[in-house]
N, C-alpha and C positions, 0 to 999 in steps of 0.2 A: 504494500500500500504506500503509494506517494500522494503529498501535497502537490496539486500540479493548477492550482491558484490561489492568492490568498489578495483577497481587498478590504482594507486600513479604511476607518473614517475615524480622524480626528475629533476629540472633545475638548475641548478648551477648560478642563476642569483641574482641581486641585491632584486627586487622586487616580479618577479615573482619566485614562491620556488615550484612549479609541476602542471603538466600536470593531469587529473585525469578522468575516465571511471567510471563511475556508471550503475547497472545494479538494475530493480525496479522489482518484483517480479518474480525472473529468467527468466523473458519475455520481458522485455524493457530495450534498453539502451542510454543511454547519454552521449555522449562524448565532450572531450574537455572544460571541466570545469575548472577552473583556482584555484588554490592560491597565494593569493598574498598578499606580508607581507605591508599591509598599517599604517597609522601613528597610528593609534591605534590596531594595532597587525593582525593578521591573517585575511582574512577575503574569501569566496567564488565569483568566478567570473563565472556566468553561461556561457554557450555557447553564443557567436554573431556573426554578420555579419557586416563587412563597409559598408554603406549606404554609394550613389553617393554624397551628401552633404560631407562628412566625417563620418559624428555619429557612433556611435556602436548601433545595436539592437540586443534583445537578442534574440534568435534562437530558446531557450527553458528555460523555467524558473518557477519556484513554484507560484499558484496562493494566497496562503495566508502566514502567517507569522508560520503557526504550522508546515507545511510543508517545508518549508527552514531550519525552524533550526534541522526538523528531516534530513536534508539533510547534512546542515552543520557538524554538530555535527556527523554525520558517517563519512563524506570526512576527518574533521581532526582528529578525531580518527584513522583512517587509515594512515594518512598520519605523523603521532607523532608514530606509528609503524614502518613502514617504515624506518622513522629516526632514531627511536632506533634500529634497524636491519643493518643498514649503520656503525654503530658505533664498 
């Protein structure tokens, strides 16, 4: 499975720094993925939903650890382009 698109929309907020659509082997997509600049830097917010308690669950998200960071590491690559393109 490859990321084979990923499209960055910019927030202009404190924390949260864009909105972002992933597409997995030109056949699947995933929206609503978050960045968000946390106390130790950047980090990915998968998709969720507010449960009637409060909580957030996540709606879609990587089942292992090799998978997230091939995930992560394309979202901010994209998204470090992006920025340099704004500029």
């Amino acid at each position: 499975m490859q990321v084979t698109e990923v499209n960055v929309f910019p927030v202009n907020e404190e924390k949260l720094k864009a909105y972002v659509t992933i597409t997995f082997d030109n056949c699947f997509v995933v929206r609503d993925l978050k960045i968000i600049n946390g106390k130790d830097g950047l980090f990915i917010a998968m998709p969720s939903k507010k449960r009637k308690d409060g909580t957030f669950k996540d709606t879609a998200h990587p089942l292992n650890n090799e998978t997230r960071d091939m995930i992560e590491s394309a979202v901010l690559a994209a998204y470090e382009a992006a920025m340099d393109n704004q500029e």
